[in-house]
PyMOL Python script that loads the backbone (N, CA, C, O; Angstrom):
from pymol import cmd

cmd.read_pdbstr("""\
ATOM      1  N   UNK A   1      -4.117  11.812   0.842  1.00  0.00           N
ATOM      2  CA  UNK A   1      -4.627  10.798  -0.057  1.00  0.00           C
ATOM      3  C   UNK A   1      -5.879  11.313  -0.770  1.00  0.00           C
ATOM      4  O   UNK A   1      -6.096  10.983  -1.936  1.00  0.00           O
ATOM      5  N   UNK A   2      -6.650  12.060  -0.139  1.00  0.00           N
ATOM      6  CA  UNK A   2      -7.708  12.312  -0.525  1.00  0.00           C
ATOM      7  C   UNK A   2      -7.583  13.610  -2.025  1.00  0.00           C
ATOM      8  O   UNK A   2      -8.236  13.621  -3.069  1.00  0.00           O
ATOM      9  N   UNK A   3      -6.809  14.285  -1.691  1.00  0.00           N
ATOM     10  CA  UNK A   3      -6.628  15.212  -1.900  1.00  0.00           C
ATOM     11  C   UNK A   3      -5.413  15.035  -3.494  1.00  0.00           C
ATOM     12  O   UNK A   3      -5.273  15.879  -4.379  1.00  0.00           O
ATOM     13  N   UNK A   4      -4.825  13.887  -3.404  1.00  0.00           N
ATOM     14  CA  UNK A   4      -4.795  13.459  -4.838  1.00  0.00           C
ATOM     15  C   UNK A   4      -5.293  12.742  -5.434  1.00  0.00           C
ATOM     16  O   UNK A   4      -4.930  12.406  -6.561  1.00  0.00           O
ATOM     17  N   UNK A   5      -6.798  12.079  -4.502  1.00  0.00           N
ATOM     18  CA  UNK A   5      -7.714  11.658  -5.725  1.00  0.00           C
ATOM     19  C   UNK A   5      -8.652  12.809  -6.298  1.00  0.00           C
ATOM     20  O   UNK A   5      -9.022  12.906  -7.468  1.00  0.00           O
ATOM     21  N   UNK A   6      -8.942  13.604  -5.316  1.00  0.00           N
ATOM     22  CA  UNK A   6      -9.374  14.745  -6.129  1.00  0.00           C
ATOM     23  C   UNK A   6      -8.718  15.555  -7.267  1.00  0.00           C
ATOM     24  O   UNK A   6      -9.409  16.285  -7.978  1.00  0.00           O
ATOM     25  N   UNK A   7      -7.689  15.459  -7.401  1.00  0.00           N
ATOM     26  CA  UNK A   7      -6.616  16.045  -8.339  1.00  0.00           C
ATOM     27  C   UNK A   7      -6.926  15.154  -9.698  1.00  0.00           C
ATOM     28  O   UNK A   7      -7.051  15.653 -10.816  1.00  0.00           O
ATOM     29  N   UNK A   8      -7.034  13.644  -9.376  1.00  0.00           N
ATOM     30  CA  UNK A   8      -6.792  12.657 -10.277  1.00  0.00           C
ATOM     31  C   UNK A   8      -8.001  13.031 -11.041  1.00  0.00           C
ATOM     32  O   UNK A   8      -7.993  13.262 -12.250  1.00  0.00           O
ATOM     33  N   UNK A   9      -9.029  13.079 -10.282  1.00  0.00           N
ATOM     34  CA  UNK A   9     -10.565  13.314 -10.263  1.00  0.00           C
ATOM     35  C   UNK A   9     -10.553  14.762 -11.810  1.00  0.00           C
ATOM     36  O   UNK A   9     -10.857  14.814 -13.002  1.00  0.00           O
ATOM     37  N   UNK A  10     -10.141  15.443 -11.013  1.00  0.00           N
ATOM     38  CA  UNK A  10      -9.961  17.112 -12.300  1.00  0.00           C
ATOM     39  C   UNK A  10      -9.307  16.542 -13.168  1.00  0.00           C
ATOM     40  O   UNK A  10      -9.855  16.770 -14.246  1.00  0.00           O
ATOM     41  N   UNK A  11      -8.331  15.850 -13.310  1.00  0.00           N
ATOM     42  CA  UNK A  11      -7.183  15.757 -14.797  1.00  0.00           C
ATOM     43  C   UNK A  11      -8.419  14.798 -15.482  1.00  0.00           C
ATOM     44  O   UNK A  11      -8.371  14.552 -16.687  1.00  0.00           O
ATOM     45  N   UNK A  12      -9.409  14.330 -14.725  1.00  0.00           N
ATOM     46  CA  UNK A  12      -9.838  13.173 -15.523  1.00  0.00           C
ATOM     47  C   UNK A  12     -11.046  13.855 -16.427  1.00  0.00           C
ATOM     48  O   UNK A  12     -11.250  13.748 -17.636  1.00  0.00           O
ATOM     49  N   UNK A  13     -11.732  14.549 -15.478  1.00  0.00           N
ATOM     50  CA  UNK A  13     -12.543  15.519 -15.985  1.00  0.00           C
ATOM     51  C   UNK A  13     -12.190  16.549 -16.997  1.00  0.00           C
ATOM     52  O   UNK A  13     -13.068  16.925 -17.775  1.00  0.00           O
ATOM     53  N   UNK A  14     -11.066  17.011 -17.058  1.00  0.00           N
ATOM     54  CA  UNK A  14     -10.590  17.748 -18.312  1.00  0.00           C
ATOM     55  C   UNK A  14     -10.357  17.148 -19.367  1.00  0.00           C
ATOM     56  O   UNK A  14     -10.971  17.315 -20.422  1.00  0.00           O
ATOM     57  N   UNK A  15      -9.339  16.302 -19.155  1.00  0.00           N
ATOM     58  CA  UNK A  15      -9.233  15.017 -20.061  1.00  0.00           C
ATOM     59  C   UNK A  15     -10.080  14.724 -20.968  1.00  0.00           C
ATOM     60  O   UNK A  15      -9.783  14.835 -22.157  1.00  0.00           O
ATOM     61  N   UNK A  16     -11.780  14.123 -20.387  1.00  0.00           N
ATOM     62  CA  UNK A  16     -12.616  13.787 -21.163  1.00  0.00           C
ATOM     63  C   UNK A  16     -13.247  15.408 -21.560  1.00  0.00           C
ATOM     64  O   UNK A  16     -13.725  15.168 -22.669  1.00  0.00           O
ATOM     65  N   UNK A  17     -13.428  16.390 -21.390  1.00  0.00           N
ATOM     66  CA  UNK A  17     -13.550  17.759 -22.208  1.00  0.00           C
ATOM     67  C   UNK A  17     -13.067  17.389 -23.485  1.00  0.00           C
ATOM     68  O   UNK A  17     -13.692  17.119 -24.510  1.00  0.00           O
ATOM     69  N   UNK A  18     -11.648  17.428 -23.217  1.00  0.00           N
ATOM     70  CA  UNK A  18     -11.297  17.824 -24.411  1.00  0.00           C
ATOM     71  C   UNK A  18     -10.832  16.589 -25.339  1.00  0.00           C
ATOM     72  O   UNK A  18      -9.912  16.575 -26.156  1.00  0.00           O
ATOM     73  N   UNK A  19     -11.629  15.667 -25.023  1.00  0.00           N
ATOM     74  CA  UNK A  19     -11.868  14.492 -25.550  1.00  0.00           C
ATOM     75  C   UNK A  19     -10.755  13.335 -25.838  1.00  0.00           C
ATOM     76  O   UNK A  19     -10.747  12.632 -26.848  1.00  0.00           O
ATOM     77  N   UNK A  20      -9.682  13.255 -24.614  1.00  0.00           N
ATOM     78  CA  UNK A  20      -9.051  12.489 -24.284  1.00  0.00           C
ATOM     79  C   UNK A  20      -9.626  11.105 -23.232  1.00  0.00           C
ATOM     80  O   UNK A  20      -9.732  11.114 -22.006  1.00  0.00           O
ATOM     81  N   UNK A  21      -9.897  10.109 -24.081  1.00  0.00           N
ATOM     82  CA  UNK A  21     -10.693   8.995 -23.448  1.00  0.00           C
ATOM     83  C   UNK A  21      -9.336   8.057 -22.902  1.00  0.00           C
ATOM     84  O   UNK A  21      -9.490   7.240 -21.994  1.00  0.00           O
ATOM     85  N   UNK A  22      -8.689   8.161 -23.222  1.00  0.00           N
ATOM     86  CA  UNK A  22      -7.734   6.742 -22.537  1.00  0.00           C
ATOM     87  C   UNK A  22      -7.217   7.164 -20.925  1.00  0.00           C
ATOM     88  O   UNK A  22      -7.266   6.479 -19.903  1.00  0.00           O
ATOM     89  N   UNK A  23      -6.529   9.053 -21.203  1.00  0.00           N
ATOM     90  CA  UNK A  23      -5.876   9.340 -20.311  1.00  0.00           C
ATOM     91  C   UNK A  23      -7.001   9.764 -19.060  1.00  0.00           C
ATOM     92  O   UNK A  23      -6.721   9.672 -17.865  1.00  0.00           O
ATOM     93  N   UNK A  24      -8.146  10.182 -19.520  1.00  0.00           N
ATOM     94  CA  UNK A  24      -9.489  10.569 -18.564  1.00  0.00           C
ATOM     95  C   UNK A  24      -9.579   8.813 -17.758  1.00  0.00           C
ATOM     96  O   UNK A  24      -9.216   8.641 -16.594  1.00  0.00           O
ATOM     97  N   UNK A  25      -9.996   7.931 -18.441  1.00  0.00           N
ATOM     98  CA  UNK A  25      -9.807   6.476 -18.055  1.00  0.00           C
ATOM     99  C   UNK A  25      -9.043   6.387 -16.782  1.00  0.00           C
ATOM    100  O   UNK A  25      -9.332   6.351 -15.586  1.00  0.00           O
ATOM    101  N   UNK A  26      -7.694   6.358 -17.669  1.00  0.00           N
ATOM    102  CA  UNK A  26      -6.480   5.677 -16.678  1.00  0.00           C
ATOM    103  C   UNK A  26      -6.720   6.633 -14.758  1.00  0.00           C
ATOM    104  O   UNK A  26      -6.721   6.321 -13.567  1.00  0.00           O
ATOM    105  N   UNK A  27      -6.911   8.085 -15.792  1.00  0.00           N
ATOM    106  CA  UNK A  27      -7.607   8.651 -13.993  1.00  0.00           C
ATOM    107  C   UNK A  27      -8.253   8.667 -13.432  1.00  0.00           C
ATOM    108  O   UNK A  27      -8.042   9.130 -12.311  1.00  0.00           O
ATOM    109  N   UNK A  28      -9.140   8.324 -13.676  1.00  0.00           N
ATOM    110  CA  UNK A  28     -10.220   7.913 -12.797  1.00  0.00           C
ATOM    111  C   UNK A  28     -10.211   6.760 -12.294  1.00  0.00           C
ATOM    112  O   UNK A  28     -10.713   6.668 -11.174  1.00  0.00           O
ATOM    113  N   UNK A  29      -9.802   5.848 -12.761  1.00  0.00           N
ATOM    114  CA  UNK A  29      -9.082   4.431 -12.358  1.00  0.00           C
ATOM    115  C   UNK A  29      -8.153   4.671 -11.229  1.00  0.00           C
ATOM    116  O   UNK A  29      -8.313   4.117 -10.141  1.00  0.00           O
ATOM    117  N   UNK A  30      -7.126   5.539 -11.491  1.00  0.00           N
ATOM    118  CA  UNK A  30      -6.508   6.293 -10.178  1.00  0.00           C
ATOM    119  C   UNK A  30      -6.929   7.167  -9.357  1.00  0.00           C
ATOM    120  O   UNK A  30      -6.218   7.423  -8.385  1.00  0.00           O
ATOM    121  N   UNK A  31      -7.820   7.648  -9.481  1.00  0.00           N
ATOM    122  CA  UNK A  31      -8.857   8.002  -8.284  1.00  0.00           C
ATOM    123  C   UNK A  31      -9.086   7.514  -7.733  1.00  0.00           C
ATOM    124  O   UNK A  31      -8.611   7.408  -6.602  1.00  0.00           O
ATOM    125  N   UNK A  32     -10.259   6.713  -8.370  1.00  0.00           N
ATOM    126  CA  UNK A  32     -10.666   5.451  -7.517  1.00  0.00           C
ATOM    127  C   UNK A  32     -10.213   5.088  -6.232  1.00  0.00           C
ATOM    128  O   UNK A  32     -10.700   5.382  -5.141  1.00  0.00           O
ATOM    129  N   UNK A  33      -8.660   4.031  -6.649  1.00  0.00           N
ATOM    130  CA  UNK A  33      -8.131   3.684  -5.618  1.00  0.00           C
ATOM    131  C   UNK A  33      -7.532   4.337  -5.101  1.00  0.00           C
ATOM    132  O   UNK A  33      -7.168   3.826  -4.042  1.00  0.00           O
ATOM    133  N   UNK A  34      -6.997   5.741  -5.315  1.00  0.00           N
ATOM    134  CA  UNK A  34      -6.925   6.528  -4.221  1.00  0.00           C
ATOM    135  C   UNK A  34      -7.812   6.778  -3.215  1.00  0.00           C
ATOM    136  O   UNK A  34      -7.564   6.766  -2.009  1.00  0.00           O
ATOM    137  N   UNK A  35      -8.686   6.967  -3.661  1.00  0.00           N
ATOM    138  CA  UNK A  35     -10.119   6.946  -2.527  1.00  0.00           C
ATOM    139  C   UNK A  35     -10.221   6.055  -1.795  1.00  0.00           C
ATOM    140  O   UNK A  35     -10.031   6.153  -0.583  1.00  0.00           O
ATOM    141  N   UNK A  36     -10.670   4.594  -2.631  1.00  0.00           N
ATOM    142  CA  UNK A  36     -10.880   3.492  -1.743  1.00  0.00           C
ATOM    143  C   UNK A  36      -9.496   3.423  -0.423  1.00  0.00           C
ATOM    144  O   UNK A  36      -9.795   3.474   0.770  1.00  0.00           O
ATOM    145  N   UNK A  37      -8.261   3.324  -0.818  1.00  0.00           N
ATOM    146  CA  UNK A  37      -7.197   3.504  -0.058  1.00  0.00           C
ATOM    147  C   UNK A  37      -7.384   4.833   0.972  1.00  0.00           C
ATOM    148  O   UNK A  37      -6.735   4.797   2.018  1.00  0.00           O
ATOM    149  N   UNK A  38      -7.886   5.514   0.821  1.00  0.00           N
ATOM    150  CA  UNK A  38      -8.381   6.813   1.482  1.00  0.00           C
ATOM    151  C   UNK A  38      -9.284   6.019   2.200  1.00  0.00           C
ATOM    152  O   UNK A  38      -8.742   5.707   3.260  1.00  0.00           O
ATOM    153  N   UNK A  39     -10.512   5.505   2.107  1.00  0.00           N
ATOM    154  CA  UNK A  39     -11.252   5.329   2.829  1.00  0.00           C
ATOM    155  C   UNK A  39     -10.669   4.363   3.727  1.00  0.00           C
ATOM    156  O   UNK A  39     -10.629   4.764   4.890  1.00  0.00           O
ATOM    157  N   UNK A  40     -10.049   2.814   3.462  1.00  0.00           N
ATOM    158  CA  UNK A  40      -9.209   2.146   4.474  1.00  0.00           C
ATOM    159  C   UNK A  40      -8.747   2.834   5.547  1.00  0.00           C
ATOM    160  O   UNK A  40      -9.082   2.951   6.726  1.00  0.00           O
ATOM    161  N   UNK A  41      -7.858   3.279   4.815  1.00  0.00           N
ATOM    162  CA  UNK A  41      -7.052   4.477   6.363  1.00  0.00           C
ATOM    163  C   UNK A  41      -7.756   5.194   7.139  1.00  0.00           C
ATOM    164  O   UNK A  41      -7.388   5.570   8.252  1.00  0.00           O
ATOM    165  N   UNK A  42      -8.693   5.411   6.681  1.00  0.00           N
ATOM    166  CA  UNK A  42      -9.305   6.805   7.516  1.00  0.00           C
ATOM    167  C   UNK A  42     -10.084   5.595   8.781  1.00  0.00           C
ATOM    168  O   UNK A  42      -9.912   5.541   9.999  1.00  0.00           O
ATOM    169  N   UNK A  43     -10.852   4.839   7.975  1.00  0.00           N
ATOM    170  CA  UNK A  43     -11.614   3.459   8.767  1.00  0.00           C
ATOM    171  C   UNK A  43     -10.881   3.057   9.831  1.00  0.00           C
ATOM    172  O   UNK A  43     -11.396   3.032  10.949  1.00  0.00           O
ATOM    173  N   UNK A  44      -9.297   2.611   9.578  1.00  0.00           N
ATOM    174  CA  UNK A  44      -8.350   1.941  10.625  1.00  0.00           C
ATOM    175  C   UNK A  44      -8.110   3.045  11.390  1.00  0.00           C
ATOM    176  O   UNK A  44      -8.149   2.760  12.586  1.00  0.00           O
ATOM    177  N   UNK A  45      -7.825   4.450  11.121  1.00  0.00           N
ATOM    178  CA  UNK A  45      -7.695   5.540  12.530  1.00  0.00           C
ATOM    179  C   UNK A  45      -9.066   5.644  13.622  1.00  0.00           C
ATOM    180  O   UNK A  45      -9.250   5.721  14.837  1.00  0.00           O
ATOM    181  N   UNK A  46      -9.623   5.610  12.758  1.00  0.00           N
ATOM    182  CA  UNK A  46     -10.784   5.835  13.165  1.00  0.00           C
ATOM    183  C   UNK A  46     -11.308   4.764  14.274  1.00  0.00           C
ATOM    184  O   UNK A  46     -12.043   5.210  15.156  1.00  0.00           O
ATOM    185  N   UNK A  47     -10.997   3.467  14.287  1.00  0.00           N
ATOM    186  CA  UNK A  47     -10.783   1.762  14.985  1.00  0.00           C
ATOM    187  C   UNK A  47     -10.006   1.935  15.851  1.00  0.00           C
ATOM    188  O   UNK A  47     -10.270   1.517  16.978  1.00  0.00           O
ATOM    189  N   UNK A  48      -8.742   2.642  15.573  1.00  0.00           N
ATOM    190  CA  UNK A  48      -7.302   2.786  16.486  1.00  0.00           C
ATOM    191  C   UNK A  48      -8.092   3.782  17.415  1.00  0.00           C
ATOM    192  O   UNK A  48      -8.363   3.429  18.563  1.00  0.00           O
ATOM    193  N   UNK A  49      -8.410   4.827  17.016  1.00  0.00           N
ATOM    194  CA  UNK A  49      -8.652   6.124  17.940  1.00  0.00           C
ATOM    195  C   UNK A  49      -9.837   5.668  19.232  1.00  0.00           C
ATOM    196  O   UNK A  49     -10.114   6.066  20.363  1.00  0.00           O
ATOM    197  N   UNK A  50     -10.354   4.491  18.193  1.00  0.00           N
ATOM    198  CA  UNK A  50     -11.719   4.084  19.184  1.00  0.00           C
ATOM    199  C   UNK A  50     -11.299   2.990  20.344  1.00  0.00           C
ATOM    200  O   UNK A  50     -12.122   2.783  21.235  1.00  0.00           O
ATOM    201  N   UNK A  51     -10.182   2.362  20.358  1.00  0.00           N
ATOM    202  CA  UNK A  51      -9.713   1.185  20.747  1.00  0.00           C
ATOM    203  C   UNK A  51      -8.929   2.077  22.123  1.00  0.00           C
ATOM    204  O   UNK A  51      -9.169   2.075  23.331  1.00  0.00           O
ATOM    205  N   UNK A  52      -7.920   2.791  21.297  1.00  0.00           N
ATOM    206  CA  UNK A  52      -6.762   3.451  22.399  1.00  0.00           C
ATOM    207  C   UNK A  52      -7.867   4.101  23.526  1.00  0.00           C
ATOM    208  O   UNK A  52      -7.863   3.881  24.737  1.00  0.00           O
ATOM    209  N   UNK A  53      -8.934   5.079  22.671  1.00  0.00           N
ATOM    210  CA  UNK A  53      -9.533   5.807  24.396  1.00  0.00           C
ATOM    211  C   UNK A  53     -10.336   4.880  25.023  1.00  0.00           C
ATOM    212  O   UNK A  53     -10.860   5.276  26.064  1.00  0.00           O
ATOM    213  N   UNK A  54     -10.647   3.418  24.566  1.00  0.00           N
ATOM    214  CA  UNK A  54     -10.931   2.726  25.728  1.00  0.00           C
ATOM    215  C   UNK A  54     -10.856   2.278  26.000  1.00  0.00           C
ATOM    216  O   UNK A  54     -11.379   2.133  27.105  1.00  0.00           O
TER     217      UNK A  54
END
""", "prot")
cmd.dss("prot")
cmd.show_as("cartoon", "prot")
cmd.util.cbc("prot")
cmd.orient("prot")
């Protein structure tokens, strides 16, 4: 997950280089919630892992 918001993250960053504002937008917008969704999950393993060892 993380690892295609970072992706989303570069297309967005090139994007606005070369002065594409809608499609830089729309990715970083999809970053975003890739991340945030990244961060959920990682939070709930992280709860699970803490719960199961004790």
């Amino acid at each position: 997950m993380l690892h295609y918001a970072v992706v989303f993250l570069v297309i967005a960053l090139i994007a606005a280089i070369f002065g594409f504002g809608g499609i830089a937008a729309s990715a970083v917008g999809i970053a975003k919630i890739l991340f945030i969704i990244f961060l959920v999950l990682a939070l709930a393993s992280f709860i699970a892992g803490l719960i199961r060892r004790g």
